[in-house]
C-alpha positions as YAML, in Angstrom:
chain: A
units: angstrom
residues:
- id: 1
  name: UNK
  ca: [-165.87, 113.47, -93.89]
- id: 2
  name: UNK
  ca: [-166.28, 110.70, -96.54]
- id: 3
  name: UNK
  ca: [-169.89, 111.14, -96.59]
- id: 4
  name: UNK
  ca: [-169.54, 114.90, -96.90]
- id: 5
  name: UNK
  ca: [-167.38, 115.11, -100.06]
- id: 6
  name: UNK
  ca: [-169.46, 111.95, -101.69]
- id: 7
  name: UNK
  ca: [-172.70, 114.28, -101.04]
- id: 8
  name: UNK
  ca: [-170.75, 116.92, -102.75]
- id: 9
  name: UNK
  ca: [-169.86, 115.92, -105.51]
- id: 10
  name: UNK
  ca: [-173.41, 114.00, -106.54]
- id: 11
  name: UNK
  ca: [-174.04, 117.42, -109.21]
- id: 12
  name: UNK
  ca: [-170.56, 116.05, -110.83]
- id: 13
  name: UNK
  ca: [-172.36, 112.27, -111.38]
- id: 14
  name: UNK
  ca: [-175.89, 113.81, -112.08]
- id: 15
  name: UNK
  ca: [-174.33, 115.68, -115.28]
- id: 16
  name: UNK
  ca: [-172.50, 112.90, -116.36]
- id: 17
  name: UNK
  ca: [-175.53, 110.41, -115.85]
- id: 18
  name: UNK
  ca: [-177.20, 113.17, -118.23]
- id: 19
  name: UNK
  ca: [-174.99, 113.13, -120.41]
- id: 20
  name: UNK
  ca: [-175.22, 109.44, -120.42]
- id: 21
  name: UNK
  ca: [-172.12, 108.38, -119.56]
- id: 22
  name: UNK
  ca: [-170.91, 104.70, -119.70]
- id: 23
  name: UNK
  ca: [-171.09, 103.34, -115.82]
- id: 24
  name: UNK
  ca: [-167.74, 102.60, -115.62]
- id: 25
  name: UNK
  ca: [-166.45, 105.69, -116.97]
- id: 26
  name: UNK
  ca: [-168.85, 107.37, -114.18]
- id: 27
  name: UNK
  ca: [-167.33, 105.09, -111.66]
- id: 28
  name: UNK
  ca: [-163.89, 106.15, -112.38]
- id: 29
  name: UNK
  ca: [-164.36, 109.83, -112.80]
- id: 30
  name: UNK
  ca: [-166.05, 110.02, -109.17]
- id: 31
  name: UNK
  ca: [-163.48, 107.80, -107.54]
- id: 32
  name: UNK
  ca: [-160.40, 110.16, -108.82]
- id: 33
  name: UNK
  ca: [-162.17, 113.47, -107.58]
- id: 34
  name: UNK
  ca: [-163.07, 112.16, -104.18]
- id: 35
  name: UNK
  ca: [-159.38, 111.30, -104.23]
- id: 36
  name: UNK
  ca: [-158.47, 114.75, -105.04]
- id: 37
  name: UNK
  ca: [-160.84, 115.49, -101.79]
- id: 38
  name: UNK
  ca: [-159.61, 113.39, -99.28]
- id: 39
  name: UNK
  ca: [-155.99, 114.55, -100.25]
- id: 40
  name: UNK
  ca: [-156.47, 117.65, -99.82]
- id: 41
  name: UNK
  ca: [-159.16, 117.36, -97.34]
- id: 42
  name: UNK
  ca: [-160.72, 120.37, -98.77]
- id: 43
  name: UNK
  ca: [-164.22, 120.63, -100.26]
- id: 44
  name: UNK
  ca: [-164.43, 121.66, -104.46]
- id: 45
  name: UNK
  ca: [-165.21, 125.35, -104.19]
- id: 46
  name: UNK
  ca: [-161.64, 125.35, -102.20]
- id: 47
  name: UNK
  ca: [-159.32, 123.17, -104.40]
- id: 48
  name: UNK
  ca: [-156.62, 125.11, -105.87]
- id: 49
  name: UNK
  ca: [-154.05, 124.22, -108.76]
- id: 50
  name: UNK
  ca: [-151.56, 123.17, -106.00]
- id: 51
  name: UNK
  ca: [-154.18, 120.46, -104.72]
- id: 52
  name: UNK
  ca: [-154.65, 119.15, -108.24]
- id: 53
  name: UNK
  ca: [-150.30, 118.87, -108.67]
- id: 54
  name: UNK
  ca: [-149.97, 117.58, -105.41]
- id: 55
  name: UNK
  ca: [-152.77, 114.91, -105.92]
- id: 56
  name: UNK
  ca: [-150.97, 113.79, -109.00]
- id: 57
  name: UNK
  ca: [-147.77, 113.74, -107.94]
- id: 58
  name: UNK
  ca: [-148.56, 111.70, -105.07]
- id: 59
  name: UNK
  ca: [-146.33, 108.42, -104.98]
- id: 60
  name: UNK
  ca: [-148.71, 106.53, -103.03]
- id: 61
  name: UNK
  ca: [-151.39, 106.89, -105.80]
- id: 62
  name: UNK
  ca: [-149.39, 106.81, -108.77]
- id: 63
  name: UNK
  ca: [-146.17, 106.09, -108.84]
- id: 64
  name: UNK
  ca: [-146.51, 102.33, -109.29]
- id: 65
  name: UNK
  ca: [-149.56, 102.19, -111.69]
- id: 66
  name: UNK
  ca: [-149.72, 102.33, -115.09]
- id: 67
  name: UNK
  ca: [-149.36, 105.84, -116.51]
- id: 68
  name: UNK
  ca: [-153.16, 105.35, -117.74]
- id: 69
  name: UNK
  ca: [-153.91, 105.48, -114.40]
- id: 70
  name: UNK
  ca: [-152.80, 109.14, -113.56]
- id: 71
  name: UNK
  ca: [-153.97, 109.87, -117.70]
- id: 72
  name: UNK
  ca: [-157.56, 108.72, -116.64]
- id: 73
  name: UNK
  ca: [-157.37, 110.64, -112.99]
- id: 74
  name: UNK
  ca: [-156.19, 114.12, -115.22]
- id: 75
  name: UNK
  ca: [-159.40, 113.79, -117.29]
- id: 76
  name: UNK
  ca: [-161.47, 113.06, -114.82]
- id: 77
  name: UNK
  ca: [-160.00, 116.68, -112.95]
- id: 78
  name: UNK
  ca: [-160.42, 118.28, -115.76]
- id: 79
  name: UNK
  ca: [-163.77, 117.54, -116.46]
- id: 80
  name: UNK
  ca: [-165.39, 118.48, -113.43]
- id: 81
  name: UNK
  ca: [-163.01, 121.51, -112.46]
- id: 82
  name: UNK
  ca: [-162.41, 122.53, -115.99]
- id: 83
  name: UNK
  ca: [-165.56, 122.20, -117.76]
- id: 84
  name: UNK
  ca: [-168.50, 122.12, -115.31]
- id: 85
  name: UNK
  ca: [-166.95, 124.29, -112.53]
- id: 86
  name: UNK
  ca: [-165.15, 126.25, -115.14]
- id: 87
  name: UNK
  ca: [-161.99, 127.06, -113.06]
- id: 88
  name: UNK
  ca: [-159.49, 128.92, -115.13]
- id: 89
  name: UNK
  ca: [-156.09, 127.72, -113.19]
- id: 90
  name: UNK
  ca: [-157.16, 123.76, -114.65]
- id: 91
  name: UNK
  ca: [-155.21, 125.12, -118.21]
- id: 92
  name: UNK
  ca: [-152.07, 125.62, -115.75]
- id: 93
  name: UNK
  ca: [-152.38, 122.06, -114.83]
- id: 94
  name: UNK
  ca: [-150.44, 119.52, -117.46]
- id: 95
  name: UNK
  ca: [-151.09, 116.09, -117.98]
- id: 96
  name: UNK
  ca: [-148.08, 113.52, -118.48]
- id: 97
  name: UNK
  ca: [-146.42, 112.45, -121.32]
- id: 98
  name: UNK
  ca: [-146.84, 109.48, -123.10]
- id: 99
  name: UNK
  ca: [-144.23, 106.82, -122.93]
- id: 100
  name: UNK
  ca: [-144.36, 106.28, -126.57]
- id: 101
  name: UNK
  ca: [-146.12, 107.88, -129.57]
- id: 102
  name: UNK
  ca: [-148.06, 105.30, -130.30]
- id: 103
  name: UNK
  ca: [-150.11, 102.96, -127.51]
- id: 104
  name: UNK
  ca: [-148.69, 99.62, -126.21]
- id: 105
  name: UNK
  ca: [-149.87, 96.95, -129.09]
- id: 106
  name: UNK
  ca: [-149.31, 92.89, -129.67]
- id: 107
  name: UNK
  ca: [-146.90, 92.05, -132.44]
- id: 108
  name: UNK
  ca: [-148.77, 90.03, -135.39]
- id: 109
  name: UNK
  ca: [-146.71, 86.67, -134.41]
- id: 110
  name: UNK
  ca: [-148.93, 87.13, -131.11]
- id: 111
  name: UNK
  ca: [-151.82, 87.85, -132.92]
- id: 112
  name: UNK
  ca: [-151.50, 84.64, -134.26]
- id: 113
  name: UNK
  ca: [-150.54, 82.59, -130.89]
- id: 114
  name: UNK
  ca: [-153.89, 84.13, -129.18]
- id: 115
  name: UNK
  ca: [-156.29, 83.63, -132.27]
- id: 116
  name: UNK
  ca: [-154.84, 79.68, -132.97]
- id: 117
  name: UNK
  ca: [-154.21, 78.80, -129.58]
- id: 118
  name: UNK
  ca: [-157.57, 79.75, -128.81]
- id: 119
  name: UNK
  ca: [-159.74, 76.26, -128.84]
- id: 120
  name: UNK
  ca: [-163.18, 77.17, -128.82]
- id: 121
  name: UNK
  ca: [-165.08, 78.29, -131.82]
- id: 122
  name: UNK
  ca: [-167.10, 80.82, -129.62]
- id: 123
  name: UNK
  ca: [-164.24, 82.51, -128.37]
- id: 124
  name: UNK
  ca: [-162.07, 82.34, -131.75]
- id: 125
  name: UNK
  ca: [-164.92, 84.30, -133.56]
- id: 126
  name: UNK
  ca: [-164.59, 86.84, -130.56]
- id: 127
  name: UNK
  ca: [-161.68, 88.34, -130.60]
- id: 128
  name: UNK
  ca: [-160.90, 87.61, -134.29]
- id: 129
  name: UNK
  ca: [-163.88, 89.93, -135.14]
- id: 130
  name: UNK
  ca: [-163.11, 92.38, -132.02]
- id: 131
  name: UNK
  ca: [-159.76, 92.34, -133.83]
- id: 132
  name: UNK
  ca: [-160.27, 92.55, -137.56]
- id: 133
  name: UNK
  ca: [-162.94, 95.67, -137.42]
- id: 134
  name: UNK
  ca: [-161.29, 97.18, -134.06]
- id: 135
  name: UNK
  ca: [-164.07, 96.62, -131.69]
- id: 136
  name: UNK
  ca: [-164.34, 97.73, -128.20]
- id: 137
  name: UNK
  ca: [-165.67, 95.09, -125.73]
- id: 138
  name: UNK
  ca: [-168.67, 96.92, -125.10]
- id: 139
  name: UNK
  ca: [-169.48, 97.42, -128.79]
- id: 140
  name: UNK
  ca: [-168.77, 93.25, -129.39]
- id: 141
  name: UNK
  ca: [-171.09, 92.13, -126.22]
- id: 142
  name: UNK
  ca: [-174.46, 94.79, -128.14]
- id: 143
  name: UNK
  ca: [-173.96, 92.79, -131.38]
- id: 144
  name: UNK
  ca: [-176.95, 90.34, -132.78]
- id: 145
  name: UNK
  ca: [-176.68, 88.07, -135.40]
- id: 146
  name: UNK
  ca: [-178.31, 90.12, -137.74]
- id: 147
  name: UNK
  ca: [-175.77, 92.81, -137.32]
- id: 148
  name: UNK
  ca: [-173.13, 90.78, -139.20]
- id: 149
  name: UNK
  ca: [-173.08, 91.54, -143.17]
- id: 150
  name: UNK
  ca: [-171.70, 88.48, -144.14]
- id: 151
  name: UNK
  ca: [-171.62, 89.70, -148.39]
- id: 152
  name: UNK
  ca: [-170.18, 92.97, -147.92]
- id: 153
  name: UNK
  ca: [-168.17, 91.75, -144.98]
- id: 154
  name: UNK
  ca: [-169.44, 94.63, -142.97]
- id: 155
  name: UNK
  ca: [-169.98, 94.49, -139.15]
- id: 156
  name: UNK
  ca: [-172.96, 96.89, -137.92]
- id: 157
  name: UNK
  ca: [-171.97, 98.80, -134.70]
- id: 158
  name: UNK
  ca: [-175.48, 100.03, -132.60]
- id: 159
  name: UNK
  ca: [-174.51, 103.18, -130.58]
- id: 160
  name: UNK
  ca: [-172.88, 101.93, -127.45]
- id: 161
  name: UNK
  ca: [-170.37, 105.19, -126.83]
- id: 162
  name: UNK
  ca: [-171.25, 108.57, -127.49]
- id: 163
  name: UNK
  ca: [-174.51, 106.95, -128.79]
- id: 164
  name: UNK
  ca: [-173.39, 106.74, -132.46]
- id: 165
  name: UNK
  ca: [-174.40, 104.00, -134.46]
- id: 166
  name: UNK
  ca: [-171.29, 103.29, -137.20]
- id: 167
  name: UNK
  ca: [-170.52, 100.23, -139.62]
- id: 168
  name: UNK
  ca: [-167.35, 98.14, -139.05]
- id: 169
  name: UNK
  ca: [-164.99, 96.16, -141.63]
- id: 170
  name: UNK
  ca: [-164.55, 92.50, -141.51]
- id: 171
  name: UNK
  ca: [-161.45, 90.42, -142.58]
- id: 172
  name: UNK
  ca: [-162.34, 87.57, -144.47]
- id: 173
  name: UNK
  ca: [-160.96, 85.25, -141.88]
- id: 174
  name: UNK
  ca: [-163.11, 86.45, -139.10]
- id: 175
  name: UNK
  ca: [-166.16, 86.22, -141.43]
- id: 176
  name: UNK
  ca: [-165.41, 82.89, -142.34]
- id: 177
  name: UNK
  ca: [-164.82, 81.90, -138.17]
- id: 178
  name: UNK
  ca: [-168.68, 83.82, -137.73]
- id: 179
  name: UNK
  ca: [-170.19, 81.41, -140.15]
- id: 180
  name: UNK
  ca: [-169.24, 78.43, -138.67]
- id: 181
  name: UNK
  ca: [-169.70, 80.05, -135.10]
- id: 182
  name: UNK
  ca: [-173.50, 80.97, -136.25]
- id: 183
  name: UNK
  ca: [-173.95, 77.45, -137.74]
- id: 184
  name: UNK
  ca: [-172.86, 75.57, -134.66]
- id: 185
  name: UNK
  ca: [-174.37, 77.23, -132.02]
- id: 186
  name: UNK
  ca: [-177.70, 79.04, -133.20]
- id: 187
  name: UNK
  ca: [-177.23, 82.00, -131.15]
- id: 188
  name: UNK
  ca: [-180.39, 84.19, -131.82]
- id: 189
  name: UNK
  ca: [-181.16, 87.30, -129.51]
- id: 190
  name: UNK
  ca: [-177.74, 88.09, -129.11]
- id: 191
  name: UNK
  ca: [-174.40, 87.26, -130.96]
- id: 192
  name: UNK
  ca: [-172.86, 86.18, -128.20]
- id: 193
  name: UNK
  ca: [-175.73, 85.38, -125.55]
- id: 194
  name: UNK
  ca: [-174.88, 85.35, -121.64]
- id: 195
  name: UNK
  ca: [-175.60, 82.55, -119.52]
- id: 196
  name: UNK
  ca: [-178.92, 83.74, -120.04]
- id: 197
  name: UNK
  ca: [-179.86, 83.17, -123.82]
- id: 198
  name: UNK
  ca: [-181.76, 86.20, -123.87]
- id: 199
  name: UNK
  ca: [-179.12, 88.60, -122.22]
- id: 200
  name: UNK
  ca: [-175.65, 89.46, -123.48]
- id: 201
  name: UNK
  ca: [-172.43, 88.07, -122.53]
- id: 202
  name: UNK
  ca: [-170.80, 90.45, -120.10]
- id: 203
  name: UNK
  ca: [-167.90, 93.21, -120.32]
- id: 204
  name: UNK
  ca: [-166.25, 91.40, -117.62]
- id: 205
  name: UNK
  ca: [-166.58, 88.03, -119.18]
- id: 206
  name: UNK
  ca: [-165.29, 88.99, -122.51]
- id: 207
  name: UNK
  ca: [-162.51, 90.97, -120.79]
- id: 208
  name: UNK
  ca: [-161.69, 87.16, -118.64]
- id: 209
  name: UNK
  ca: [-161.79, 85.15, -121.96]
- id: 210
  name: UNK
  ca: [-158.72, 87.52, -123.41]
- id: 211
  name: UNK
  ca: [-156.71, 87.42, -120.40]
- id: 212
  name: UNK
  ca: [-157.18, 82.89, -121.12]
- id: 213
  name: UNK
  ca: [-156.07, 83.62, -124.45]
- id: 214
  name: UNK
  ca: [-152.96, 85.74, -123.81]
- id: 215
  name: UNK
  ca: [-151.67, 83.74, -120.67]
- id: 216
  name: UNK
  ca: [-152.10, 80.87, -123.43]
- id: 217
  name: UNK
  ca: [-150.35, 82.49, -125.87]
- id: 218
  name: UNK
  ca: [-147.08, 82.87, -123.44]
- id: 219
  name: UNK
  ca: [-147.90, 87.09, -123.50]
- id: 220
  name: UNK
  ca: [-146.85, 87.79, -119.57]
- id: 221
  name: UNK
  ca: [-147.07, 91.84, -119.63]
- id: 222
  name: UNK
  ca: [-150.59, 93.38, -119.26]
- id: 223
  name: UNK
  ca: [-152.59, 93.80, -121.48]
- id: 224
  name: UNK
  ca: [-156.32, 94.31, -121.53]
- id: 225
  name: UNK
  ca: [-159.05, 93.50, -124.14]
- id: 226
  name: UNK
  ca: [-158.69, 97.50, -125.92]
- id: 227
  name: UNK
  ca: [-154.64, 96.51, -127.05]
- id: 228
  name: UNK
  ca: [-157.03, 94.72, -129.90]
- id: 229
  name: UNK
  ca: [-158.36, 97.63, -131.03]
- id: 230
  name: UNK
  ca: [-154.99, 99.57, -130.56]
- id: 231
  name: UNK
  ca: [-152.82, 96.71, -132.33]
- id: 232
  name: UNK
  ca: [-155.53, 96.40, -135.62]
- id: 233
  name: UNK
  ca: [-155.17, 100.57, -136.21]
- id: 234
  name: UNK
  ca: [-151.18, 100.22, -135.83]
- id: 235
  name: UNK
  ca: [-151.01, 96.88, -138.30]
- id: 236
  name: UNK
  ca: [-152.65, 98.86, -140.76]
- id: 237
  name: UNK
  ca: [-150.03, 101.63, -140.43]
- id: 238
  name: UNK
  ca: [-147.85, 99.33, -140.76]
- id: 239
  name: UNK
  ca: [-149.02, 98.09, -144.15]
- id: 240
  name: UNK
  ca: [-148.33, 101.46, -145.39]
- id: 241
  name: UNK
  ca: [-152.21, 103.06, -144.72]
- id: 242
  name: UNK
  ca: [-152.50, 106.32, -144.07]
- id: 243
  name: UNK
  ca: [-153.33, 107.63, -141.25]
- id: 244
  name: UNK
  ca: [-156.14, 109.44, -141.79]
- id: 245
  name: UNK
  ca: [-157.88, 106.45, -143.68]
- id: 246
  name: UNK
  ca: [-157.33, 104.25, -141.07]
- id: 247
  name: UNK
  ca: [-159.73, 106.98, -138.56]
- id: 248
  name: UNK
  ca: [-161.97, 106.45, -141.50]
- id: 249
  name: UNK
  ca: [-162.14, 102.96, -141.48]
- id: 250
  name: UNK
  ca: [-162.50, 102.83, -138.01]
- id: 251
  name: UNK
  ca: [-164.65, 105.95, -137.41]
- id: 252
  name: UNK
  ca: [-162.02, 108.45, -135.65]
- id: 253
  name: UNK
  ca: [-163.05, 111.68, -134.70]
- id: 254
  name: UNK
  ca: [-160.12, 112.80, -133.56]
- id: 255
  name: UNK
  ca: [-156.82, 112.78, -134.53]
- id: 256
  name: UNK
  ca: [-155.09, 110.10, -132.30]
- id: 257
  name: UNK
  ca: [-154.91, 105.68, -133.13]
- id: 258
  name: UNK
  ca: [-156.47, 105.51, -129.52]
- id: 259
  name: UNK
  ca: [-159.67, 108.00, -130.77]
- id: 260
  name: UNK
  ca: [-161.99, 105.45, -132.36]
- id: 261
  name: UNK
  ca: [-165.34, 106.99, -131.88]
- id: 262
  name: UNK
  ca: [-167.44, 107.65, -135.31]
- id: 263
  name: UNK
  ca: [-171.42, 106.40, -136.22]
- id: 264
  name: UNK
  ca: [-170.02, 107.33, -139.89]
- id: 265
  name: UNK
  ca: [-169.65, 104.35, -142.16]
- id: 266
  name: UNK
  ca: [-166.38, 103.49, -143.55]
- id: 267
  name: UNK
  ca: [-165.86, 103.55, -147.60]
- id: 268
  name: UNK
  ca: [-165.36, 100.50, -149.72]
- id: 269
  name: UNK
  ca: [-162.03, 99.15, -148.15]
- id: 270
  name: UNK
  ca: [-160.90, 98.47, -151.57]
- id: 271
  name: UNK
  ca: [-156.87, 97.92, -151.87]
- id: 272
  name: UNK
  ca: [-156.46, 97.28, -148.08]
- id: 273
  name: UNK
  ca: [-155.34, 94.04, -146.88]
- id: 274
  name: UNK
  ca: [-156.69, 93.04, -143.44]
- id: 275
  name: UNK
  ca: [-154.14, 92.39, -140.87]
- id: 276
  name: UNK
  ca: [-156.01, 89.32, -139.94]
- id: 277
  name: UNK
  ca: [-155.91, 87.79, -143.56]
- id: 278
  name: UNK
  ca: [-152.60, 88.73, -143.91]
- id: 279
  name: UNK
  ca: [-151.90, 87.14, -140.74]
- id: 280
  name: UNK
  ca: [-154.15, 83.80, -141.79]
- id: 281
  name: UNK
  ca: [-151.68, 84.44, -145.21]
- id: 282
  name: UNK
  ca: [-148.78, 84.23, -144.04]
- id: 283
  name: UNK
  ca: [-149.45, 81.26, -141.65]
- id: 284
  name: UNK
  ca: [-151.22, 78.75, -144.01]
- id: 285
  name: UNK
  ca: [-149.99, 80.24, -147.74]
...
């Protein structure tokens, strides 16, 4: 029966491989809809609204897992029964709400704890650049060295999701950590070179080195390598920038802090303090 809904649903990954989907996004939008199958032990054409409710309110799949978890298995519904199979009961179907308004984030003082208790050079210019121009992982593993604008303090994003190249701001801190980084260590195809010099460091390996630097810096809840990201668009707000300059700085398309998705370069960031230097600031006056 496995085999049978996996063969099923191969039109589901052969639009989003079209579509050119990131692999793990693929990964996780198959593995929620054969879910949905082997609940309901029904085949798509048959799934009903009741299916998708009962899928998601099912305590052995959900109930003790992050509520991204059920979030990510809604969209991944919705996509395939929604958009490609256009069925109309999916608008019946509502997702959960969010615990808070805004995303989990790290407090500055942890900020600080993770970027100075964090020894080596290579991983301090990182995550204080993933941090100070709200990088994804996959967008900081694609960089080369001559992506980094070290005079305009401008950080050069190649299309990674949705295929949209987009420039990136740069605290001074982080600029300053790149030079040294750069000067010490040569790197030349890539940034931040793999084991292999002339591959990329991996997701996965990025992703380890952040979990190192928050067990280090005493942070015991769980956090992954995106509450950067998340935690440099809420600092801003913080300092008292708008909301809909901060999606411009960071290339929103949408209206939420978690919709970072833009090729459009941000303006002169004239007037705005980055969290990182003001961090840096307040630490060493």
């Amino acid at each position: 029966m496995i085999l049978d809904f996996t063969r099923c649903l191969h039109p589901l990954h052969a639009e989003m491989a079209f579509r050119r989907y990131r692999p793990n996004t693929i990964r996780m939008y198959m593995h929620h809809n054969l879910q949905l199958l082997l609940h309901a032990i029904k085949f798509p054409g048959f799934i009903t609204i009741h299916d998708v409710r009962s899928y998601l309110n099912d305590p052995a799949s959900f109930t003790k897992k992050a509520p991204a978890t059920r979030q990510m298995a809604m969209k991944s519904l919705k996509f395939y029964y929604g958009r490609l199979l256009k069925k109309k009961f999916f608008s019946e179907v509502s997702g959960t709400k969010r615990d808070d308004m805004f995303p989990d984030v790290l407090t500055r003082e942890e900020v600080a704890k993770i970027f100075f208790l964090t020894l080596s050079i290579t991983h301090q210019a990182m995550l204080r650049l993933a941090y100070s121009s709200g990088l994804r992982a996959s967008e900081v593993v694609k960089l080369r060295p001559a992506d980094i604008d070290f005079e305009r303090k401008i950080i050069f994003v190649r299309g990674v999701k949705g295929r949209k190249d987009r420039c990136a701001i740069c605290s001074n801190a982080a600029i300053e950590t790149l030079a040294i980084y750069i000067y010490s260590t040569r790197p030349k195809a890539w940034l931040f070179p793999g084991r292999r010099k002339d591959s990329p460091i991996s997701i996965r390996t990025v992703e380890n080195i952040f979990a190192r630097a928050t067990a280090s810096a005493g942070i015991t809840r769980r956090v992954t390598f995106r509450i950067l990201r998340q935690s440099f668009a809420i600092h801003l707000l913080e300092n008292g920038v708008d909301m809909s300059r901060i999606r411009e700085i960071l290339g929103a398309k949408r209206g939420g802090v978690k919709d970072i998705d833009s090729r459009e370069s941000p303006r002169e960031s004239m007037g705005i303090v980055n969290p990182l230097d003001s961090i840096i600031d307040y630490i060493y006056p």
